[in-house]
C-alpha positions as CSV (number, residue, x, y, z in Angstrom):
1,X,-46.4,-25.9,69.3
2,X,-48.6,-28.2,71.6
3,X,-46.6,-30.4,74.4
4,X,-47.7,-33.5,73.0
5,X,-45.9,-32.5,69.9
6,X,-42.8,-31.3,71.8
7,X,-42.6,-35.0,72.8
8,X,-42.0,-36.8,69.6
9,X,-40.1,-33.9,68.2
10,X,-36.8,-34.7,69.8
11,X,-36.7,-38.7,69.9
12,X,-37.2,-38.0,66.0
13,X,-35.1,-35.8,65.6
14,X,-32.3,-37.9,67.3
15,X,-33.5,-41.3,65.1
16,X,-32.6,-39.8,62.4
17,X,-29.1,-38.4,64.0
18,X,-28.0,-41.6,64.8
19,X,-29.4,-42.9,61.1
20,X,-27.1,-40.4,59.7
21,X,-24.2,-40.9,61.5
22,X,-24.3,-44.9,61.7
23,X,-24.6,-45.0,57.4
24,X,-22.0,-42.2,57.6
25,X,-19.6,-44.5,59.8
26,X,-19.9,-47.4,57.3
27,X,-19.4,-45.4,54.2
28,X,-15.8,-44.3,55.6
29,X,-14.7,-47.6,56.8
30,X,-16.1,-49.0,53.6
31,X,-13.8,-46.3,52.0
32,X,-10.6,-47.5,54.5
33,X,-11.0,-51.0,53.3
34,X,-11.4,-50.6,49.8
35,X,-8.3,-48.4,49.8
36,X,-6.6,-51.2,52.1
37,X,-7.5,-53.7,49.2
38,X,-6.3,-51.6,46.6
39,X,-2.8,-51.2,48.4
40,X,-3.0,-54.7,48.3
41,X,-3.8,-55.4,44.9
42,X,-1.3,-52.7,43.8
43,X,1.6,-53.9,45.6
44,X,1.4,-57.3,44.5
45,X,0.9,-56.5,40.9
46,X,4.6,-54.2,41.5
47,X,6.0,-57.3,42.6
48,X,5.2,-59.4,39.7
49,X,8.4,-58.9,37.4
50,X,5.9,-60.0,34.8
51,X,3.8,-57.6,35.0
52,X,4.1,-54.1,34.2
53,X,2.1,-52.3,36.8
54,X,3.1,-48.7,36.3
55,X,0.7,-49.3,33.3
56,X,-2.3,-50.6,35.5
57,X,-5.3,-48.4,37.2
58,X,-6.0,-50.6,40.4
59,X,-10.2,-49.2,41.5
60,X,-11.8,-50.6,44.2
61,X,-15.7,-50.4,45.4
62,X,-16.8,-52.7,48.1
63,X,-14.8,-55.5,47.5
64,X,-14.9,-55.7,43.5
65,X,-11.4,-54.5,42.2
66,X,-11.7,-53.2,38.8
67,X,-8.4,-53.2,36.7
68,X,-7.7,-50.8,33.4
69,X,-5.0,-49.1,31.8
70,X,-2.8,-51.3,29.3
71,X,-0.5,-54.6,29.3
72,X,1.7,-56.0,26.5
73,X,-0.1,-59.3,25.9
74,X,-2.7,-61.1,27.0
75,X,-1.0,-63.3,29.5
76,X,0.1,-60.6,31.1
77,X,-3.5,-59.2,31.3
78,X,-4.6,-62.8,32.7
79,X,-1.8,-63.0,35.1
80,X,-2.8,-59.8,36.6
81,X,-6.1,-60.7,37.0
82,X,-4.6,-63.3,38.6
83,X,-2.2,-62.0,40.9
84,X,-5.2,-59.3,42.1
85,X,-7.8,-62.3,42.7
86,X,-5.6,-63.7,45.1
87,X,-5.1,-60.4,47.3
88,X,-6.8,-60.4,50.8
89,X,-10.1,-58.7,50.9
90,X,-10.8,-59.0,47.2
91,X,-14.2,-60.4,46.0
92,X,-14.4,-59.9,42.2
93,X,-12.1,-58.8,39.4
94,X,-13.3,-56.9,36.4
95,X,-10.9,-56.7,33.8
96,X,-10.8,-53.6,31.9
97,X,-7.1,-54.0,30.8
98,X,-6.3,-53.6,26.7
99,X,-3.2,-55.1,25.1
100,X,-1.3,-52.1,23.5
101,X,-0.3,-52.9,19.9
């Protein structure tokens, strides 16, 4: 291999190093604080006494908290929508919930 190819081989090989490693960075605090929200959203659906929350799948990706699993009416199925909109760090709610019969 030539010199002047030496030269650009390193600073290119450490661009994408520090690509890698910043996107890697945000995946896992993107991962911290979706868990963080779904703690959230979890722990005040357990403290509803109107809401049965052993029966509710809280998922969270960037922000948007996806609910599923079943509830015993549709107001319950509201107010937890409800209850998790209201959670810190919570952008969306998507409502996956079905009323058992």
């Amino acid at each position: 291999m030539s010199t002047p190819g030496r030269r650009f081989l390193l600073p290119s090989i450490m661009v994408v190093s520090l690509a890698l490693s910043a996107s890697c960075g945000k995946t896992v605090a993107a991962r911290v604080d979706d868990a963080s929200v779904t703690t959230r959203v979890r722990t005040a659906l357990l403290n509803d006494p109107d809401i049965k929350a052993q029966s509710i799948n809280v998922d969270t990706v960037q922000g948007v908290v996806t609910l599923s699993g079943s509830v015993r009416t549709a107001q319950e199925r509201d107010k937890a929508v409800a209850v998790a909109r209201r959670a810190s760090g919570v952008a969306d709610v998507k409502s996956a919930l079905q009323i058992a019969n």
